[in-house]
C-alpha positions in Angstrom: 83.9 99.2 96.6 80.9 100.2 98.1 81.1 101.0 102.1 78.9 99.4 104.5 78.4 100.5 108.3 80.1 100.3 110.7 83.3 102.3 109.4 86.0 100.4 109.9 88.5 102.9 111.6 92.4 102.6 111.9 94.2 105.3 113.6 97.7 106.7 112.7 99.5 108.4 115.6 97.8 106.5 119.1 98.6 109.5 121.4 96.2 110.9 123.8 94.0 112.6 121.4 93.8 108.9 119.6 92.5 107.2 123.4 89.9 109.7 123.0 88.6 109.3 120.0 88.9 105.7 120.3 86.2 105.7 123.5 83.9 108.1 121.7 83.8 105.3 118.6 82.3 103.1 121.7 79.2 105.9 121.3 79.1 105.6 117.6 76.5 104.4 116.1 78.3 103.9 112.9 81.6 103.4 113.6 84.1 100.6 115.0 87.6 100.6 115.9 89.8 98.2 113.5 93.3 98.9 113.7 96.1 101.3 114.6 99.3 101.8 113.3 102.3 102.5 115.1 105.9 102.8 114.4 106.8 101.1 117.8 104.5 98.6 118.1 105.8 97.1 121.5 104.8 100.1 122.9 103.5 99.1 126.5 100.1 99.8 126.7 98.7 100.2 123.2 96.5 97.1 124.3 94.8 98.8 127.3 94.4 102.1 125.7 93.1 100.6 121.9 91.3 97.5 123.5 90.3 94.9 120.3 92.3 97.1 117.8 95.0 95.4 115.7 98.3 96.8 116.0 99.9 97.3 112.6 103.8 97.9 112.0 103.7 101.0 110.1 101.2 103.8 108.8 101.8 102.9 105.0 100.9 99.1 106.3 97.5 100.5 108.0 97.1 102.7 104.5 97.2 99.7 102.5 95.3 97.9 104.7 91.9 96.4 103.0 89.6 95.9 106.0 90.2 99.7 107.1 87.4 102.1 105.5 88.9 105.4 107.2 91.7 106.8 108.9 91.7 109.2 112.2 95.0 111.2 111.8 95.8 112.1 115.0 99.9 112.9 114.9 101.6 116.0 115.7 100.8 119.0 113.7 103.7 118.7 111.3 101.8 115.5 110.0 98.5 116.2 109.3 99.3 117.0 105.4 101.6 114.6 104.5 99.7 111.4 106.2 96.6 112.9 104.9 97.6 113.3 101.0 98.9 109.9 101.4 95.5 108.4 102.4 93.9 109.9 100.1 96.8 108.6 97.2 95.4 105.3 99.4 92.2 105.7 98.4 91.5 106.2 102.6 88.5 108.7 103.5 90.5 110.5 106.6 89.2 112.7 109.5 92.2 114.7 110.6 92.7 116.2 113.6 93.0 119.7 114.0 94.6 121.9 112.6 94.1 120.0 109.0 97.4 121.1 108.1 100.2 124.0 109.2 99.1 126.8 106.1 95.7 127.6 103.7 98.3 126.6 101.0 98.5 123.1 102.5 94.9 122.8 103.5 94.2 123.0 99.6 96.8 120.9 98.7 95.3 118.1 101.0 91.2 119.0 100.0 93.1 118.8 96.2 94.0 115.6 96.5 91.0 114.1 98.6 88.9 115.8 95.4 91.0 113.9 92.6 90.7 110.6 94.6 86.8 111.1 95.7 87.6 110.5 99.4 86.1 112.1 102.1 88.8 114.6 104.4 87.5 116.4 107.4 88.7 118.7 109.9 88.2 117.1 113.8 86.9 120.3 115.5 84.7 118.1 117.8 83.4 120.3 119.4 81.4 121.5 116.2 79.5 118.5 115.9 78.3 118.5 119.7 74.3 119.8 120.0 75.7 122.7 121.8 77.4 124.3 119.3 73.8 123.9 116.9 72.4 125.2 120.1 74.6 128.3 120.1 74.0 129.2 116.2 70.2 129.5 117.0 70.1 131.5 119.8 72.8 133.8 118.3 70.9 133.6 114.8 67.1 134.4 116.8 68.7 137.0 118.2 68.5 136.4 121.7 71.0 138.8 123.0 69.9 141.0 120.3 72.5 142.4 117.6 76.1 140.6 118.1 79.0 143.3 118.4 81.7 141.5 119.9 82.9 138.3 120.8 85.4 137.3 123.0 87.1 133.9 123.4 90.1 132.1 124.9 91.6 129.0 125.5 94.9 128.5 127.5 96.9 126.1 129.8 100.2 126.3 131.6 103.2 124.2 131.2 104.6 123.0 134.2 108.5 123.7 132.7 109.6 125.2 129.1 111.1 122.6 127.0 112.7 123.4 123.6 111.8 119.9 122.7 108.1 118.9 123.6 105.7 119.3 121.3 104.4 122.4 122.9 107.5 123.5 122.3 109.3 122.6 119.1 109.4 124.7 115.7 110.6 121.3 114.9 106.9 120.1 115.7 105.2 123.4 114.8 104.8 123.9 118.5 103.2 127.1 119.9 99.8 127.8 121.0 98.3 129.2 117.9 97.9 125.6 115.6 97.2 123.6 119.5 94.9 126.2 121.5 94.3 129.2 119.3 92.4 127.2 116.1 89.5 127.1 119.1 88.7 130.5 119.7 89.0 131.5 116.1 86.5 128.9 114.6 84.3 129.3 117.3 84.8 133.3 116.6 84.2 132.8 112.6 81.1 130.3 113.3 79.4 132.9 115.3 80.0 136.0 112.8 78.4 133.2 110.7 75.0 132.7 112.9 74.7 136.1 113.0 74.6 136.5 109.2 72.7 133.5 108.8 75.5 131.3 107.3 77.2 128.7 108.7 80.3 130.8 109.1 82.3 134.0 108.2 85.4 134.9 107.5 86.8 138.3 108.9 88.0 140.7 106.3 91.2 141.3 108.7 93.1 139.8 111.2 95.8 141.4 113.8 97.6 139.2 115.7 100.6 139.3 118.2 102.5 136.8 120.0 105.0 136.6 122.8 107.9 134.1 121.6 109.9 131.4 123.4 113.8 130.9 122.8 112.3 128.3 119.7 110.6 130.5 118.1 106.8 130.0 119.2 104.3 131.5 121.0 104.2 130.9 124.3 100.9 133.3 124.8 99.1 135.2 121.4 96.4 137.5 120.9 94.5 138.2 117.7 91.6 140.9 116.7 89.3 139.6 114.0 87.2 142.3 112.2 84.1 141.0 110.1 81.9 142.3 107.6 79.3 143.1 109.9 81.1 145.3 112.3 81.7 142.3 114.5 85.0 142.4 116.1 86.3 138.9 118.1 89.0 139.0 120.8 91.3 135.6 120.9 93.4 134.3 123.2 95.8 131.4 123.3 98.8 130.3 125.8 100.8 127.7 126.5 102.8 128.7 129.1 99.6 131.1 130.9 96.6 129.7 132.7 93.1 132.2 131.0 89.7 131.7 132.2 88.6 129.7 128.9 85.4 131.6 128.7 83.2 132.3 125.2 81.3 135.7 125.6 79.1 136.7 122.9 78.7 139.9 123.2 74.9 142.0 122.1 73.0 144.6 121.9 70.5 143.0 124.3 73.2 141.1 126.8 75.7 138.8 126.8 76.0 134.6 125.9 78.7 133.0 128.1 79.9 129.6 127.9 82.8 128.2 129.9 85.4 125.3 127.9 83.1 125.0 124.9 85.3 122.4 123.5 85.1 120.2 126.2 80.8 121.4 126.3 81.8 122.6 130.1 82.7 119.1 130.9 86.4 117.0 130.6 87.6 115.0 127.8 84.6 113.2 127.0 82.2 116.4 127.0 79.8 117.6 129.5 76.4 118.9 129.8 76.3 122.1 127.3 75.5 124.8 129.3 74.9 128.0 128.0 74.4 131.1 130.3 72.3 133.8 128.8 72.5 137.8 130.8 70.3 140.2 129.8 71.1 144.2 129.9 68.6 144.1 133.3 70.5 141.5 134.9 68.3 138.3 134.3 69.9 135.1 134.0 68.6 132.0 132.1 70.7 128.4 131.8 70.4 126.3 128.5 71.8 123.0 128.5 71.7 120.6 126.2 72.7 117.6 128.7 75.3 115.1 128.8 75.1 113.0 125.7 77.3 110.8 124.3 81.3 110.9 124.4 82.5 114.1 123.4 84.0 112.1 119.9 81.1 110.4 118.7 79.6 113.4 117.6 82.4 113.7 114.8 83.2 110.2 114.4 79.0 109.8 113.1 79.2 113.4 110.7 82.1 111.3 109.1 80.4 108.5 108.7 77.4 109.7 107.8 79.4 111.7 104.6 81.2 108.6 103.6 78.4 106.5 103.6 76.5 109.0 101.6 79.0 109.2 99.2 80.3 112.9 100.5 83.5 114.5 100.4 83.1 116.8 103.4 81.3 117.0 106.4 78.3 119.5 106.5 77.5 122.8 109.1 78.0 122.8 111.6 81.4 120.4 111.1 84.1 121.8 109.6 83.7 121.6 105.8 86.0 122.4 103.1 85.5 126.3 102.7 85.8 127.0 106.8 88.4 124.7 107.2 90.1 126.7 104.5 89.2 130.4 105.8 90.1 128.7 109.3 93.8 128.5 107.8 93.6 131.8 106.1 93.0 133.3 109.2 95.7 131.5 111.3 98.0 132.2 108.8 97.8 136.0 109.1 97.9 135.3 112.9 101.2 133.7 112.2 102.6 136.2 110.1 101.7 139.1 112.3 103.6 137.7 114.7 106.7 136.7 112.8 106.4 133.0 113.7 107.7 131.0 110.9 108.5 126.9 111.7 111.6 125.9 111.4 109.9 122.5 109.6 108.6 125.0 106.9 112.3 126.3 105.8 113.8 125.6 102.8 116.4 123.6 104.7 114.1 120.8 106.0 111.7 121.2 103.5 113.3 119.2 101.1 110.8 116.8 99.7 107.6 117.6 98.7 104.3 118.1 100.6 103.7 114.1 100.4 107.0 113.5 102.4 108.8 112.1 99.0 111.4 113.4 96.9 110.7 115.9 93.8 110.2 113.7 91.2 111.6 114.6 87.2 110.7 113.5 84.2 106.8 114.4 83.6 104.8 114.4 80.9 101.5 116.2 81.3 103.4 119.5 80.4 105.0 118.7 76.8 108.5 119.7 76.1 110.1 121.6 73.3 113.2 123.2 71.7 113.4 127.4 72.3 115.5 129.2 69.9 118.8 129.8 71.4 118.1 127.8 74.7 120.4 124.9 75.3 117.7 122.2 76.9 114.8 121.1 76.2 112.3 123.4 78.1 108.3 122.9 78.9 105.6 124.5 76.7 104.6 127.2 79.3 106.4 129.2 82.1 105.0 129.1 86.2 104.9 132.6 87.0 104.4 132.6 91.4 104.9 135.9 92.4 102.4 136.1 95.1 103.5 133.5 97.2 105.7 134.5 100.9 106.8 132.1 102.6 109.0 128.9 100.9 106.2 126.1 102.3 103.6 128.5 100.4 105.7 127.9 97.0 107.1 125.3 96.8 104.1 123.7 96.9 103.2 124.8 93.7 106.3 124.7 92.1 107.0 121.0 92.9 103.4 120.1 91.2 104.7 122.3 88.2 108.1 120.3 88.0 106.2 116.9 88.7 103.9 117.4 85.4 106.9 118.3 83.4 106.9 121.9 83.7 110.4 123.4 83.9 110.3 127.2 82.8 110.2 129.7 85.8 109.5 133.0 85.4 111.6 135.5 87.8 112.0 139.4 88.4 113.9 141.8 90.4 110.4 143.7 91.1 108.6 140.7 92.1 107.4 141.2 95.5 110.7 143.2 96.3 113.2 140.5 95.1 110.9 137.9 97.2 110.1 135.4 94.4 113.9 135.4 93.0 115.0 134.2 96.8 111.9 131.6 96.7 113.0 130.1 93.9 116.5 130.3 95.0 116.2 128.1 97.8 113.9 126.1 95.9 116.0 125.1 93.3 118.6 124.3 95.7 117.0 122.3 97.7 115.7 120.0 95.0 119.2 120.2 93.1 117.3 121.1 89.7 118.7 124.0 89.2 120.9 122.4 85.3 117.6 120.9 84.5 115.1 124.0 85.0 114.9 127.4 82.7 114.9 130.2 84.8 113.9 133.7 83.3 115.0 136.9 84.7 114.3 140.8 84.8 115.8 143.3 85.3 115.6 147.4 84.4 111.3 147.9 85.6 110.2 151.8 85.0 111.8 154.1 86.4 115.5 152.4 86.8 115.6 151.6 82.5 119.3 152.6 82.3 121.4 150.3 80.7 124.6 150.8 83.7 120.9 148.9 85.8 121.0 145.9 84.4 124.3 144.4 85.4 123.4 145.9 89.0 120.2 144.3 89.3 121.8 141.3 87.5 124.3 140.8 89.9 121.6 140.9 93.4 119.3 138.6 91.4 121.6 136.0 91.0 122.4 135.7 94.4 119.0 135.4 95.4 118.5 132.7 92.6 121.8 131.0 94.1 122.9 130.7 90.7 125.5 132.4 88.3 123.5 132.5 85.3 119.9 132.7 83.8 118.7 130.9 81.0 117.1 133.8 79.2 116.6 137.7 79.9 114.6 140.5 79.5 114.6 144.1 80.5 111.5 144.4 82.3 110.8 148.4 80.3 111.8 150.0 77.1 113.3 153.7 77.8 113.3 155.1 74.5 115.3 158.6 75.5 118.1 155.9 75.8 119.8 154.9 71.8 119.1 150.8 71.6 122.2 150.3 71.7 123.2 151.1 74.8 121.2 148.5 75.8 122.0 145.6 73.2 125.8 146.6 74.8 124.7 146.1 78.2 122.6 143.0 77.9 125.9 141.6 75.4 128.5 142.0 78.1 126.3 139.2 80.2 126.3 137.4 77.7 129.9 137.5 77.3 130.8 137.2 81.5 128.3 134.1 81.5 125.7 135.1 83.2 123.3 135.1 80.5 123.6 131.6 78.5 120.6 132.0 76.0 118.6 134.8 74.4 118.2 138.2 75.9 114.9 140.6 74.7 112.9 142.6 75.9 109.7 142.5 78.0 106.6 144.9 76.8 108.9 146.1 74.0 107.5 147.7 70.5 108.6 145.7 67.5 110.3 149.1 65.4 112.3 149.0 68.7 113.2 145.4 68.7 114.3 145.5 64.6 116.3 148.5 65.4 118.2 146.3 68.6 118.6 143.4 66.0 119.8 145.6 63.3 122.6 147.5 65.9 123.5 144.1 67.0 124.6 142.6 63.7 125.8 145.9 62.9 128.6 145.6 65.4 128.9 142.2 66.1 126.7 141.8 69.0 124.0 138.8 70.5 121.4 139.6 68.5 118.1 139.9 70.9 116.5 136.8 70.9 113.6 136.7 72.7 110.7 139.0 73.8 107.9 139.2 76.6 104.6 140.9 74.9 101.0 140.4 76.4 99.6 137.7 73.8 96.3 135.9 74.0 93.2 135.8 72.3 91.4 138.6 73.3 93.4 141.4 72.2 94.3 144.0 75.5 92.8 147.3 74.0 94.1 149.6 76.9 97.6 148.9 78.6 96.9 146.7 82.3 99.9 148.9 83.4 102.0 152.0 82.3 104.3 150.9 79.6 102.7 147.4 78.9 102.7 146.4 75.4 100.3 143.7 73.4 101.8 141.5 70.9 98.1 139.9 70.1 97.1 142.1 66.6 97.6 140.6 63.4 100.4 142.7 62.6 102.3 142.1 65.5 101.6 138.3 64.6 102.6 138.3 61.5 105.9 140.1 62.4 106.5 137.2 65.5 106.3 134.6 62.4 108.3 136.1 59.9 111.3 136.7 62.5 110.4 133.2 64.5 110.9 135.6 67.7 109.9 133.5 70.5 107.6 135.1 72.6 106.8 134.3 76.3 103.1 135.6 76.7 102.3 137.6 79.9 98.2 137.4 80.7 98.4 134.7 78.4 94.6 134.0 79.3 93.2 137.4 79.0 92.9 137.3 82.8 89.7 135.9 83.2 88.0 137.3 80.3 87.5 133.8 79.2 85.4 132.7 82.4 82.7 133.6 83.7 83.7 136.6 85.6 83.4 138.6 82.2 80.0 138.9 80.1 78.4 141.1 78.0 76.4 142.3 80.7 79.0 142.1 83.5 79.9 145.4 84.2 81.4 146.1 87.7 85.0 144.8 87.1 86.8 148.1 85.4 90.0 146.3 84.9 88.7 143.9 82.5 86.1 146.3 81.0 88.7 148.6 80.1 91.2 145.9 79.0 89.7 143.8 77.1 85.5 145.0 76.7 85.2 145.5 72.5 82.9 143.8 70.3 86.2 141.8 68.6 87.0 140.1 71.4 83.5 139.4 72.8 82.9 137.2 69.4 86.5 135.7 70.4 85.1 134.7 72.9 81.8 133.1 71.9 83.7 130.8 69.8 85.8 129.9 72.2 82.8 129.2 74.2 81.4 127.6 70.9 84.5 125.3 70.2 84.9 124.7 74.1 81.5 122.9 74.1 82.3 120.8 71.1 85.6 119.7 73.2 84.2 119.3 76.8 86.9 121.7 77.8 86.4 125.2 79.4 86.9 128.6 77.1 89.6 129.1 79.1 91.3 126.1 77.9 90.6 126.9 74.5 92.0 130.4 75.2 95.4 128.5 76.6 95.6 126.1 73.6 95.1 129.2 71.1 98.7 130.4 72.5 100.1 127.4 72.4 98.9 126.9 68.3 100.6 129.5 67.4 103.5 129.2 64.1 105.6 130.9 66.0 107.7 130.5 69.1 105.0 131.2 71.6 105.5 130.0 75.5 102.9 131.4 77.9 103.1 132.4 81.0 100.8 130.5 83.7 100.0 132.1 87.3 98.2 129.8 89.0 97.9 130.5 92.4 97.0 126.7 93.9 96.8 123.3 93.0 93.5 123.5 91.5 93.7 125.8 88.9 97.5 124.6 88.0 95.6 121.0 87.1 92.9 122.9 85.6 95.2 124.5 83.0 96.9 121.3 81.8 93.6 120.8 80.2 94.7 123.2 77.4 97.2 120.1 76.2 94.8 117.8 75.4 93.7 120.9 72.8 95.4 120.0 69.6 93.7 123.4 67.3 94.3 123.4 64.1 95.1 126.3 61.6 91.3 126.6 60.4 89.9 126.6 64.2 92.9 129.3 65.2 92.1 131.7 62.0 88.1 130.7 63.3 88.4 131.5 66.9 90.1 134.9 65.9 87.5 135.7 63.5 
């Protein structure tokens, strides 16, 4: 249906930020006010403070509402993604109030789904949109104070008493003054790294925060360095609970740029009259101002409007669009970490449904299933590998879209960021109670602990941080071939035998004259038999080992031994790690990983006629690449590392690839 102006806007969450936003629609010249939603809608006052607005029981109700175009998300922090990913689900353009959501990983997962529904989402910096801030990115970008070396920024307020349970406050309500206060000073910091480059903004290439905590866990008063590319370096400040001069100084070669509360444009709640102090190095003084406009709030309440009748998806510089809004998270998030605040609201505890506020679905389809030699249930077609995410709101993320679209393998290791993704995955699975329907691989015995007395060790600590007593199938993560196989077979047999291995056991970057001589001990004397193995295998053949002691599985020898012993195989770097996308080329030289991997003429015709055949299919190569593993006549499972929702959607695409034996033997030439 094809929006007309004025936006029809409904609100969700009618606090105070809501009252303003609704006056500064009275400036709009493209918006209206149509309805807010409330879950206490005899709340005395909502007619005074929303006047001519419907009050409607309910944010689904306002969601599903037909004469709403847009939604202004204005409830507490812990909100923002949920509300947001259900508006777009809606088919709701949103503008959501700062911060967009509480991590980078869930400020993707809400631009994700605004992309797949083509709905606009925005970030409510308002103070972006005002003509000061436009104001501020040309004098900074003329260089009017000359070279900018350091900026300086910092927005605080005091509470009058502590209290565990305001807002302020809560970990409950991811209180704290870093996601309220502190999102200010660091966008305003990153947007004027950006003038000075000429972009609309920069992100620093590090961030060192600190924070001083209250009895919940939050900051009461933070501090953060931000280092950019440039040499730049911007000091922020945030409190809660400590009243700070709220001053901008941009710092130059040639003087200084100060503005006072440039949020509020020097003025209250509904903006004042942009002044901008300039101070040169001989002590001369000159006042910009840009003069009281409109309300502070129609500046962003227009940009919105202006994207969504245009057909956008995100606002444009100087609003917040996707990319800042992102690196603004990226940056918070370090802020965070540095200074060991982690919301109770992101533990694995309370985080028991997924980021849409429902419970973990089963059943999917978009991830076939199949039968795994020796594996007693029906398991998915590829394995989630996740070992670079840290925190349990960071993962589970991803692995609840994984389990949603049928996906039910899970890759695990001791090593993995020092037992880190075993615990992950631990809570994980028992918080969604999945733990009888998923597949969970483990590893144990990495270079230089390959001893077979190791893998019962390492078994025993990954089990308790997978809060299970048994894996589904098992490798040893090395080969150590001073030790006889057998000790090994022996080892990995008496798991079997104590239950805590329940289907095959291999070996990962093993050599096959290895593996026959494990099989041929085991029936020797009565032992599993090793079952299983976890080779490199993809298209592109790896010519030099990515690490010491990796092995390939991918030449036609190795093939043809996977298919005469029906070995299953569960392909590490099953996409040749970007060789099939455009990072890689003939000509594209500077990445030494990949030239030294995978660079030979072989796998450079590989991979023309994967772009060939890609073409043909209106897939990608790397989906072609994907698909290739999955073709194979033998039990071949890769292993997908997706890091966010994006490129986890992106490699379902591979399952609409049904190759055939011709197109296999022609991709591999």
């Amino acid at each position: 249906m094809t929006i007309q102006a004025p936006i029809r806007w409904g609100i969700i969450g009618p606090g105070a930020i809501a009252k303003d936003f609704t006056r500064g629609l009275k400036d709009s010249r493209l918006g209206k006010l149509e309805a807010i939603a409330t879950r206490n809608p005899n709340k005395p006052g909502l007619a005074d403070d929303f006047p001519g607005a419907r009050v409607i029981h309910g944010y689904d109700a306002l969601l599903a509402d037909p004469n709403v175009d847009a939604v202004y998300l204005a409830l507490p922090h812990t909100g923002h993604a949920e509300w947001a990913i259900k508006a777009a689900e809606a088919g709701k353009h949103v503008l959501v109030e700062k911060p967009m959501a509480l991590t980078a990983f869930e400020v993707d997962a809400v631009i994700h789904a605004h992309k797949k529904a083509g709905t606009f989402v925005g970030e409510a910096f308002m103070y972006r949109l005002h003509p000061q801030t436009q104001k501020l990115w040309e004098l900074v970008n003329s260089g009017t104070i000359g070279e900018v070396r350091a900026i300086k920024s910092s927005f605080g307020f005091q509470m009058g008493k502590f209290i565990p349970d305001h807002r302020i406050f809560a970990s409950e309500l991811a209180g704290g003054g870093i996601l309220d206060v502190g999102g200010y000073p660091v966008s305003m910091s990153r947007f004027i790294a950006g003038a000075s480059l000429g972009r609309p903004f920069a992100d620093p290439v590090k961030v060192s925060g600190m924070a001083r905590l209250n009895a919940e866990g939050t900051d009461d008063w933070a501090a953060a360095l931000l280092q950019f590319e440039n040499g730049i370096i911007a000091e922020v400040s945030c409190s809660v609970f400590v009243n700070q001069d709220n001053m901008l100084r941009i710092l130059g070669s040639d003087g200084r740029i100060e503005v006072p509360n440039f949020w509020f444009a020097d003025g209250g709640r509904e903006g004042g009259d942009g002044k901008i102090d300039i101070i040169r190095n001989d002590g001369s003084r000159e006042t910009i101002s840009v003069g009281k406009q409109k309300h502070l709030f129609s500046f962003e309440a227009d940009a919105a409007a202006e994207a969504i009748l245009a057909g956008r998806q995100e606002l444009t510089a100087p609003g917040m669009t996707w990319a800042d809004s992102l690196g603004q998270a990226r940056a918070l998030d370090k802020w965070r970490a540095d200074a060991g605040i982690e919301f109770s609201i992101e533990k694995s505890n309370r985080r028991i449904n997924t980021l849409s506020g429902r419970p973990l679905k089963s059943g999917g389809t978009v991830i076939p299933k199949r039968t795994i030699p020796g594996v007693n249930k029906q398991a998915s077609a590829a394995a989630l590998g996740f070992e670079d995410f840290r925190t349990f709101a960071s993962g589970a993320i991803l692995l609840d879209a994984f389990w949603e679209k049928g996906g039910n393998i899970f890759d695990t290791a001791f090593i993995y960021a020092g037992g880190y993704t075993e615990k992950l995955f631990g809570e994980w699975q028992k918080s969604r109670g999945v733990r009888e329907e998923a597949v969970v691989i483990g590893k144990g015995a990495h270079s230089p602990l390959v001893y077979p007395d190791v893998i019962s060790k390492q078994l025993t600590q990954s089990l308790d941080r997978l809060q299970t007593d048994y894996v589904d199938v098992y490798f040893m993560h090395r080969d150590n071939l001073d030790v006889p196989v057998g000790e090994f077979v022996d080892a990995m047999d008496a798991e079997v035998k104590k239950g805590r291995i329940r289907g095959p056991f291999g070996g990962s970057n093993w050599t096959r004259e290895r593996f026959d001589e494990a099989i041929a001990y085991a029936d020797k004397h009565g032992k599993q038999r090793p079952g299983a193995l976890s080779n490199n295998f993809a298209l592109a053949e790896m010519l030099d080992p990515i690490w010491a002691g990796c092995v390939t599985a991918s030449t036609a020898e190795w093939k043809q031994w996977l298919k005469d012993r029906q070995v299953p195989n569960f392909s590490w770097s099953s996409q040749a790690r970007g060789f099939f996308t455009d990072l890689a080329g003939r000509d594209k030289r500077d990445n030494e990983e990949m030239v030294r991997v995978w660079y030979n003429e072989q796998n450079f015709v590989r991979r023309d006629r994967a772009i060939e055949l890609a073409t043909k299919l209106g897939k990608s190569p790397i989906h072609v690449a994907l698909a290739y593993v999955l073709a194979q006549d033998f039990p071949s499972i890769p292993l997908i590392g997706p890091r966010k929702l994006g490129e986890l959607d992106d490699s379902m695409n591979a399952f609409d690839i049904k190759l055939t034996g011709d197109q296999v033997a022609w991709l591999e030439g």
